[in-house]
Every structure is written in C-alpha cells, then in structure tokens.
C-alpha positions as CSV (number, residue, x, y, z in Angstrom):
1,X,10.2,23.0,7.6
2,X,6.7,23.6,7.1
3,X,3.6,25.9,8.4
4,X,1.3,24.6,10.2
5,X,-1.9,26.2,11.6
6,X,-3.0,25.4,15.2
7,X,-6.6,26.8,14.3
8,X,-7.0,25.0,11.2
9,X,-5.4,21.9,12.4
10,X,-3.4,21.7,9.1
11,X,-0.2,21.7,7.3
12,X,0.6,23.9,4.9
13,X,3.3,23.8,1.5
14,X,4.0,26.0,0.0
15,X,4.4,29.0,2.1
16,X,1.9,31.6,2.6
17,X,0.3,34.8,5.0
18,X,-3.1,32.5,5.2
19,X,-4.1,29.1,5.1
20,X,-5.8,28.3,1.6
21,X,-9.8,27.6,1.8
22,X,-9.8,29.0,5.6
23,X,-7.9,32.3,5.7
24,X,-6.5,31.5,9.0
25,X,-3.3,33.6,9.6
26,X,-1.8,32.1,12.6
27,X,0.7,30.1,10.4
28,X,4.1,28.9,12.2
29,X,6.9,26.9,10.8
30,X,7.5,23.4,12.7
31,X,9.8,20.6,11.5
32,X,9.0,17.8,9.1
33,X,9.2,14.5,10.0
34,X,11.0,14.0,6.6
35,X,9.5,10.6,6.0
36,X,6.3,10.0,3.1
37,X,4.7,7.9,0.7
38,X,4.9,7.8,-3.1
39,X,1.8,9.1,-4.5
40,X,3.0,8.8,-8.2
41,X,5.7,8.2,-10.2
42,X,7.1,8.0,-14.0
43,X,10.3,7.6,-15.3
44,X,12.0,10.7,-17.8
45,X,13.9,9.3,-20.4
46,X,16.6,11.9,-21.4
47,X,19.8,12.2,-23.3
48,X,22.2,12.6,-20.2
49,X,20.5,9.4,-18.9
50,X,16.6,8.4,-17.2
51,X,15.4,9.1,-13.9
52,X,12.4,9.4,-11.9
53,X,10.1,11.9,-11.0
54,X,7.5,11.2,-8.4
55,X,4.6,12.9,-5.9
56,X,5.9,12.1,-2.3
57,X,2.7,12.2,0.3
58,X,4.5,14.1,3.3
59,X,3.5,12.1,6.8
60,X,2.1,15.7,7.4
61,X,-0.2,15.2,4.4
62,X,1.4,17.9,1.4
63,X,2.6,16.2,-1.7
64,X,6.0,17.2,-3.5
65,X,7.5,16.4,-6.7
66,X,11.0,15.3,-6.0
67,X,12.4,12.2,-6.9
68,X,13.8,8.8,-5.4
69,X,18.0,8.3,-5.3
70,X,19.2,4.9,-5.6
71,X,16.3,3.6,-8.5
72,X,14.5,4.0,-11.4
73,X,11.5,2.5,-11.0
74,X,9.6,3.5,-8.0
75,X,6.4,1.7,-6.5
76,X,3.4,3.3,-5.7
77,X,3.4,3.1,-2.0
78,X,6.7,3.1,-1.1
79,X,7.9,4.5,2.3
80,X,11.0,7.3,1.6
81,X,12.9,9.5,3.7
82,X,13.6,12.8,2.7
83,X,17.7,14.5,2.2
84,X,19.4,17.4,0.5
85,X,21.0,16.1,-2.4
86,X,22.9,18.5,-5.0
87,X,21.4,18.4,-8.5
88,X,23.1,20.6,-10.9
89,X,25.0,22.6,-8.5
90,X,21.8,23.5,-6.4
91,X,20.0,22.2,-3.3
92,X,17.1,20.1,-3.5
93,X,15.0,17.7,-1.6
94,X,15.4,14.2,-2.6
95,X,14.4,11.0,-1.2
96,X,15.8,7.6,-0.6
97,X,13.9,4.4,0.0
98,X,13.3,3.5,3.4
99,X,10.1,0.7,3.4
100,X,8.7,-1.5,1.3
101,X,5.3,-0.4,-0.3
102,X,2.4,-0.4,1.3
C-alpha cells in the first residue's frame, strides 16, 4: 500500500499527514502495483555469506532499498516484482526478477 494525493497527483512513501513540498493533506492509501526498476545496486559481503542491496524505482515513482532474491549481482535496470519474504524472523519486502533490464 501506499498514499497517494489526488490534488497533488502524487505518490507518497513513507507515510505522512501531508504531502512533502505541497502540504496537501488529502492523502489516501491505494494499492501498489508491486512491480519497479532497479535504480542501484551493490553487493554486501559479510561473514554469514554476500547479498545485495538495491534502490527499487516503484512503477508509482518512490524508491526502496530492499533487495533482489534468487541473485547476487543485480543490473541496473532490471524489471522486479515485489513479495514478503521472512528475513531474520521478520517481514520484509523483497523482490524477485521479473524482466530483463532496460
């Protein structure tokens, strides 16, 4: 879910009482499309093994740091889908590849 202001014509993560830069209040929540684009990515080498950790461009234009299942390395440009995934015993958003990159 996101907000989204009808006013302002614009989505809005994370949430807030006001849409940033216009003050607009009439925020509602409407469903993502759960599909993006990788803005950026780098891969975290660590002792319990590597992973990524990448900006996810939302169809509905926020970015999110999440990070793509399945891989390591991640393309700039790549089209994912978003899931909940468990990581560490708590819900998060991940993403899994679902396009080549753009």
């Amino acid at each position: 879910m996101l907000q989204y202001s009808p006013s302002a014509n614009r989505y809005v993560l994370f949430p807030r009482v006001a849409v940033p830069g216009t003050g607009e209040t009439d925020l509602e929540w409407v469903e993502a499309r759960g599909t993006g684009t990788v803005y950026a990515a780098t891969v975290t080498r660590a002792r319990s093994g590597d992973f990524n950790v990448v900006i996810v461009e939302l169809d509905e234009g926020p970015r999110l740091m999440s990070r793509v299942d399945g891989i390591l390395e991640v393309a700039i440009g790549t089209r994912v889908g978003a899931r909940i995934a468990e990581i560490d015993g708590e819900p998060a958003v991940v993403f899994d590849v679902i396009g080549d990159p753009v």
